[in-house]
C-alpha positions in Angstrom: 0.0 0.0 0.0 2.6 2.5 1.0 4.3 2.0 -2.8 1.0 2.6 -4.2 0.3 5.8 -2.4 4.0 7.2 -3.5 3.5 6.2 -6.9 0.1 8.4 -6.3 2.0 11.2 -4.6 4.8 11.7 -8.2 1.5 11.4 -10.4 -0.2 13.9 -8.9 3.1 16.5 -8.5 3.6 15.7 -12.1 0.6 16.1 -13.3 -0.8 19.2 -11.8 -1.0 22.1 -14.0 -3.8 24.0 -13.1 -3.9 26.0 -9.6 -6.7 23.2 -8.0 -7.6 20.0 -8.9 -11.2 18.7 -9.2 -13.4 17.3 -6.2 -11.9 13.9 -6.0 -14.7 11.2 -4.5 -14.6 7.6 -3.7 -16.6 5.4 -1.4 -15.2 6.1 1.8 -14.1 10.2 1.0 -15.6 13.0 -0.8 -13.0 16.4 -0.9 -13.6 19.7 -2.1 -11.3 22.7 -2.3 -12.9 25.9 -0.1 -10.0 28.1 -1.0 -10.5 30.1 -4.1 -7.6 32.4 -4.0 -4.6 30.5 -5.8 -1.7 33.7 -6.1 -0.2 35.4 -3.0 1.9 38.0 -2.1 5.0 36.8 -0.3 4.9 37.1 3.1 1.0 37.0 2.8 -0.4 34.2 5.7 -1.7 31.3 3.3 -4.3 29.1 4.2 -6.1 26.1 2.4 -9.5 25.4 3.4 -11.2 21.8 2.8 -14.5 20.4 2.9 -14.3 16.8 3.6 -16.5 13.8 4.0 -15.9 10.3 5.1 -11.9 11.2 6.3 -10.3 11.8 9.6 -6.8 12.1 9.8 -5.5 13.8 6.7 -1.9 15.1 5.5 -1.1 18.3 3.7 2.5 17.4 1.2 3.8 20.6 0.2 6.6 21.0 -2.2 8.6 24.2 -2.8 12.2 25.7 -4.1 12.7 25.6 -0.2 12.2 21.7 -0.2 9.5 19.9 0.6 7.6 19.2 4.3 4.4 17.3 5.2 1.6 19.2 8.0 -0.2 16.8 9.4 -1.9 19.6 12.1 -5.1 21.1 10.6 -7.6 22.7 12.3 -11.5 20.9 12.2 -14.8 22.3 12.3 -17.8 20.3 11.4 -16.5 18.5 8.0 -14.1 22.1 7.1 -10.4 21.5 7.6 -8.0 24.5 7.4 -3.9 24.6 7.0 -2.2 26.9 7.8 1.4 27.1 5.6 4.9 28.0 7.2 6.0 30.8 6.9 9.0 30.2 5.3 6.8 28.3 2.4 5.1 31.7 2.2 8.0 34.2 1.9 9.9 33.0 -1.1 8.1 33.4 -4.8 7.5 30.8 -7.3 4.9 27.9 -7.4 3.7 25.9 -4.5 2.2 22.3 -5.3 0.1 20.6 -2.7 -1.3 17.5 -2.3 -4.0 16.4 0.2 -3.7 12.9 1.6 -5.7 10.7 3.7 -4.2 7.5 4.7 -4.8 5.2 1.7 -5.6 7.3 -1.1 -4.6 11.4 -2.3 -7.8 13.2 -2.4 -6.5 16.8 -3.9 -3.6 18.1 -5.5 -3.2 21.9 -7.2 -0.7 24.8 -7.2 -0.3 28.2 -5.6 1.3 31.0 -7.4 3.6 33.5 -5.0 5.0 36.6 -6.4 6.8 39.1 -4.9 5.8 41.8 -2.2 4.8 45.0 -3.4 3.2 46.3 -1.0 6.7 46.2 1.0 9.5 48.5 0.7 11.9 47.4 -2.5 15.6 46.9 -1.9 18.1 47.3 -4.1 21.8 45.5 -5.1 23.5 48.1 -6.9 26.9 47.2 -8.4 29.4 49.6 -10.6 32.7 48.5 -12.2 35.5 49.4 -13.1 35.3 52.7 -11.1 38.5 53.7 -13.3 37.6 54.2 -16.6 39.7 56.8 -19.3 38.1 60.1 -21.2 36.6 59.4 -24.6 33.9 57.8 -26.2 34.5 54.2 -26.4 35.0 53.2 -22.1 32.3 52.5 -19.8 31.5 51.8 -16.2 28.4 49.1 -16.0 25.7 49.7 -13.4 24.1 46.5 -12.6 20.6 47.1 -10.2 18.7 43.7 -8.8 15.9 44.9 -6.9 14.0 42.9 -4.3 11.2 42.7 -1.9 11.7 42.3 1.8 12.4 38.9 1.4 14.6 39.1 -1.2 12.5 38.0 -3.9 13.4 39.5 -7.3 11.2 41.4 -8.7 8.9 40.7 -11.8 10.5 41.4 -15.3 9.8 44.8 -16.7 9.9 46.3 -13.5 11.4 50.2 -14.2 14.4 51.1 -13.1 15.3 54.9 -13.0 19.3 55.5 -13.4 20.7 59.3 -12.9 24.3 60.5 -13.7 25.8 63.8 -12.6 28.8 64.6 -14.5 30.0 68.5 -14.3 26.5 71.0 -14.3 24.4 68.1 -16.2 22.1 65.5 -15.1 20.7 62.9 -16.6 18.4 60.3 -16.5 17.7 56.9 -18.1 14.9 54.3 -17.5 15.9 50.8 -17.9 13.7 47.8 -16.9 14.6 44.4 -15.5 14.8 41.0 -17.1 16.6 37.8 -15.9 16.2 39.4 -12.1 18.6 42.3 -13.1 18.2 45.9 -14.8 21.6 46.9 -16.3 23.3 49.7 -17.9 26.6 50.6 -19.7 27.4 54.4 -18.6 29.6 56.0 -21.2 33.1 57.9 -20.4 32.9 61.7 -21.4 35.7 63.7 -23.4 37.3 65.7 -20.3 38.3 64.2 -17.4 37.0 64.1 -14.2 34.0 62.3 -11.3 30.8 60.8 -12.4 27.9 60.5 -9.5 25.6 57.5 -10.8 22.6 56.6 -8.5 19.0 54.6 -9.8 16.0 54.5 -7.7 13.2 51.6 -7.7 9.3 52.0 -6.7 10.4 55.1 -4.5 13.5 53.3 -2.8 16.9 55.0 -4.0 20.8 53.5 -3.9 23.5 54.8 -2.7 25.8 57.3 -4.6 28.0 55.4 -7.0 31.4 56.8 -8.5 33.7 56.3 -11.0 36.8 57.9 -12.0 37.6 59.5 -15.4 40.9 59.6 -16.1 43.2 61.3 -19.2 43.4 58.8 -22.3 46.5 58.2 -24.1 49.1 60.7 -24.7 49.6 62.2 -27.5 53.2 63.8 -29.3 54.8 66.4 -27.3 57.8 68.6 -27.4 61.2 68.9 -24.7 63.5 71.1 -24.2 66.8 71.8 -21.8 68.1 74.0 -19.8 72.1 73.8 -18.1 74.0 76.0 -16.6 76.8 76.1 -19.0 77.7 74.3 -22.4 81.0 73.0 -20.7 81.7 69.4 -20.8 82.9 69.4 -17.4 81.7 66.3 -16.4 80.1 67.9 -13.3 76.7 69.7 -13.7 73.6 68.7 -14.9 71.7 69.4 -17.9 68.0 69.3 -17.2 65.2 68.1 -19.8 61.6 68.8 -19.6 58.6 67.9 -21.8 56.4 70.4 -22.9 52.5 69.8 -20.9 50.9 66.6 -22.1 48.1 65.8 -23.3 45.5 63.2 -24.4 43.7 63.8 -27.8 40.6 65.7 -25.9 42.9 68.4 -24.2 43.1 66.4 -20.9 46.5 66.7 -19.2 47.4 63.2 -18.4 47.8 61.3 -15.2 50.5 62.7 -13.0 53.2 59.6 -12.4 53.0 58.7 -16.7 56.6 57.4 -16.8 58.7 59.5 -19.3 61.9 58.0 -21.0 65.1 59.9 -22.3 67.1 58.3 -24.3 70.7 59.9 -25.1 72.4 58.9 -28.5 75.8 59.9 -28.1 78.2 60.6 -31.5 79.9 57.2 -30.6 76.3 55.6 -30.8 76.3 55.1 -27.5 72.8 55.1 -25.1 72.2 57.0 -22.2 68.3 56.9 -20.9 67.5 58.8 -18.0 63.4 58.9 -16.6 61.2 61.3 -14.8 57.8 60.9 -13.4 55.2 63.8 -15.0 53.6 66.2 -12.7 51.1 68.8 -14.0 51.3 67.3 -17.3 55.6 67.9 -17.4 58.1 65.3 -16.8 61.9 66.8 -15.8 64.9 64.5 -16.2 68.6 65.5 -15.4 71.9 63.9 -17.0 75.1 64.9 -15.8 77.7 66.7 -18.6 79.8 64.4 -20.4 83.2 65.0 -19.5 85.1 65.7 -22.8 83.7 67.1 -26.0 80.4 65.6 -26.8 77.2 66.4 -29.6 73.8 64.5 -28.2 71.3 63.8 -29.8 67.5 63.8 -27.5 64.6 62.3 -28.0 61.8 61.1 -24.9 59.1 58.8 -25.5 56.2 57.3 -23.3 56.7 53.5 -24.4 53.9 52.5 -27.0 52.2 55.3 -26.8 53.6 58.6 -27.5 56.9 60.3 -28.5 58.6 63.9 -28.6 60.6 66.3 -31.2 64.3 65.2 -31.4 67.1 68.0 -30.4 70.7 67.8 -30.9 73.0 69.2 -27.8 76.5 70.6 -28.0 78.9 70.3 -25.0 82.5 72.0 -25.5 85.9 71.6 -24.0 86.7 72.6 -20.7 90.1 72.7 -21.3 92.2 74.3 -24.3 95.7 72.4 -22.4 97.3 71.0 -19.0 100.8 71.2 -17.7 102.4 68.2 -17.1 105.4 67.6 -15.2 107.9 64.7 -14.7 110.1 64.8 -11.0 111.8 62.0 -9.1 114.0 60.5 -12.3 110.5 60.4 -14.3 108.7 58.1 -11.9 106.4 60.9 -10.4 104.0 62.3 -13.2 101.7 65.4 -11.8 99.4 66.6 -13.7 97.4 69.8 -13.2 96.4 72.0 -12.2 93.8 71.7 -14.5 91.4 74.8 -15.2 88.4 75.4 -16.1 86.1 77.6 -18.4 86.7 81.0 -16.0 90.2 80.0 -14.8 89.2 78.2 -11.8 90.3 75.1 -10.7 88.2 72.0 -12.0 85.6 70.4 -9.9 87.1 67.0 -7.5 86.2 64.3 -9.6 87.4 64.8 -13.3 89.2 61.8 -14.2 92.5 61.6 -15.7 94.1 58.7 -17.8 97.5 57.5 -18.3 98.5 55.3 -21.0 101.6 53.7 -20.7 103.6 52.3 -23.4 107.4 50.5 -24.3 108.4 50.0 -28.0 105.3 51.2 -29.2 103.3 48.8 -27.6 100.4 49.7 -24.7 101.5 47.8 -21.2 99.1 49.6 -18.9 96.7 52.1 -18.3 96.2 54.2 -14.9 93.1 55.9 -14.1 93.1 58.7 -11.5 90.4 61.6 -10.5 91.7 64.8 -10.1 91.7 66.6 -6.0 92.1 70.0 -5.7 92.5 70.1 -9.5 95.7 68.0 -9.5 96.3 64.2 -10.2 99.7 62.5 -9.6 101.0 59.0 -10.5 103.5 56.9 -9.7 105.5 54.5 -11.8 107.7 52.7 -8.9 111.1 51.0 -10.3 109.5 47.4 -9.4 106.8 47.3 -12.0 108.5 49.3 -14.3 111.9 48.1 -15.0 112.3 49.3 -18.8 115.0 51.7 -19.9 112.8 54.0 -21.2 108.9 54.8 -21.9 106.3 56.6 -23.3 102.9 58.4 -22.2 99.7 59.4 -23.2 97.5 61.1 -20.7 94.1 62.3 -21.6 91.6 64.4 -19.2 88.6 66.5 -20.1 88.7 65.1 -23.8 91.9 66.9 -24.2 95.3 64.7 -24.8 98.9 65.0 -24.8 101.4 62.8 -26.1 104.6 62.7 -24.2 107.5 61.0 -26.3 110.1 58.2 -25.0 111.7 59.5 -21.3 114.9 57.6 -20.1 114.7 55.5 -16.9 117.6 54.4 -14.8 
């Protein structure tokens, strides 16, 4: 018997498509449905009211998107029997099926329909991304609105959504309507930089304020220029480049911290790349002189995206000549003093060479910087036991030749 009556339970869930079944009858049991109403509000207390003959203990099988539970408490008077659903059957939208049982037999089956509150307060899931988007036509931040009831059932399809966006003095606003649980919207960048407020509002219940950042777009070609103290290649200042302001295609000046790159081709094809960080639109980098005679050619870019003018710089000898003197049977060589442009002695630092050679042929080179504008070497008897030698010293891009000297 029990196998028959689940078999009769499925049946009955399967087949019922209308929202009550007929009277079912037999010997022992006549049933009738008393309840007329067959769609509720969620939330709404549901009750099903029976008129039944012939019957005592009866069953109530409910079936939901919750799961499924059996009441077998109903209240009697005369031959009328009355449920009363759960609450938490009654709170959460979609179709209800019931079936009334007795204990050999299902006498009813049907279906209640529960839609969502709306005579409750709606509440709305607001979501907006990216919150970063750049100036132009072509980006977007997405607002995304799933309004509920107080039971967070969606509401229907169609429902109208209101969307507002402040940018600068204007406001606007769109109506959008919901399908698949969701209203949505793409919100388009604007040409200048700068906040947009989004907000939407459902049935009288509004969202919090939404942001999103418009950033510059791309850079676009700019120009540089220098500025240095002195056109001396002394190997000590600095020369300082700068960009022009840049900006994206609309007139926007771009993001401060856009990473600008110098690069330096020297006249021996040489690279030198120095960087610099843009503020206000203008990116300063500073290279130190070269320290002989030196043309440079400059040109900055913003990798992959935007470049400058080229320029050519012209750095000019420090020094027209330096003394050079030989003590201690030629194994002390001092050099200096070296001056500079004005007649004053040459910043520490400038470094001096010393090229050493023996029948022609180079054996060493010394390297030295320069204190006080003077640089000595050394060439102790040990390491250097030839009978004679000859020099080349170069500092500043200048160099002097100094012919064979006798040793003992």
């Amino acid at each position: 018997m029990k196998k028959f009556q689940l078999f009769i339970l499925l049946l009955g869930l399967a087949g019922s498509i209308c929202s009550f079944a007929y009277i079912q009858k037999s010997e022992e049991a006549q049933a009738e449905v008393l309840t007329e109403k067959s769609t509720f509000q969620a939330g709404e207390a549901i009750q099903l009211n029976f008129k039944i003959t012939g019957v005592e203990n009866l069953k109530l099988y409910l079936h939901h998107s919750f799961g499924s539970t059996l009441l077998t408490e109903s209240k009697k008077e005369n031959n009328r029997f009355t449920f009363q659903l759960p609450e938490l059957f009654s709170r959460k939208t979609g179709a209800l099926t019931w079936v009334l049982l007795s204990e050999s037999e299902q006498l009813l089956s049907g279906i209640l329909k529960i839609v969502p509150a709306t005579s409750t307060k709606t509440q709305l899931e607001t979501y907006l991304g990216p919150r970063s988007i750049v100036a132009g036509y072509e980006d977007f931040s997405m607002l995304v609105v799933s309004p509920t009831d107080v039971y967070d059932n969606p509401l229907p399809d169609s429902t109208e959504v209101l969307i507002f966006k402040q940018y600068k003095n204007t406001i606007s606003e769109f109506k959008v309507f919901t399908e698949n649980l969701m209203a949505w919207r793409n919100m388009m960048s604007e040409p200048k930089s700068g906040i947009m407020q989004i907000s939407s509002e459902v049935n009288g219940t509004s969202s919090k304020e939404f942001t999103s950042n418009i950033y510059p777009s791309n850079a676009t070609d700019f120009q540089i220029s220098f500025d240095r103290n002195h056109e001396y290649a002394d190997g000590n200042q600095l020369t300082e480049f700068s960009t022009s302001i840049i900006k994206d295609e609309f007139k926007n000046i771009i993001a401060d911290g856009t990473m600008v790159e110098f690069l330096i081709t020297t006249e021996e094809n040489h690279l030198l790349k120095t960087y610099a960080s843009t503020i206000n639109g203008i990116a300063k980098a500073k290279m130190l002189h070269p320290d002989a005679p030196q043309t440079w050619k400059i040109k900055a870019y913003i990798p992959g995206v935007a470049e400058s003018n080229s320029i050519n710089l012209t750095y000019e000898s420090i020094l027209e000549d330096f003394p050079v003197k030989f003590s201690a049977e030629n194994r002390k060589i001092t050099v200096g003093p070296l001056l500079s442009f004005m007649g004053q002695l040459i910043p520490d630092g400038a470094q001096v060479k010393l090229l050493i050679y023996h029948d022609g042929e180079l054996i060493e080179t010394k390297q030295k910087t320069s204190s006080k504008g003077m640089v000595e070497f050394q060439l102790a008897k040990e390491f250097y036991p030839e009978k004679s030698y000859s020099f080349q010293l170069k500092a500043l891009g200048i160099t002097k030749e100094i012919r064979e000297r006798k040793y003992e």
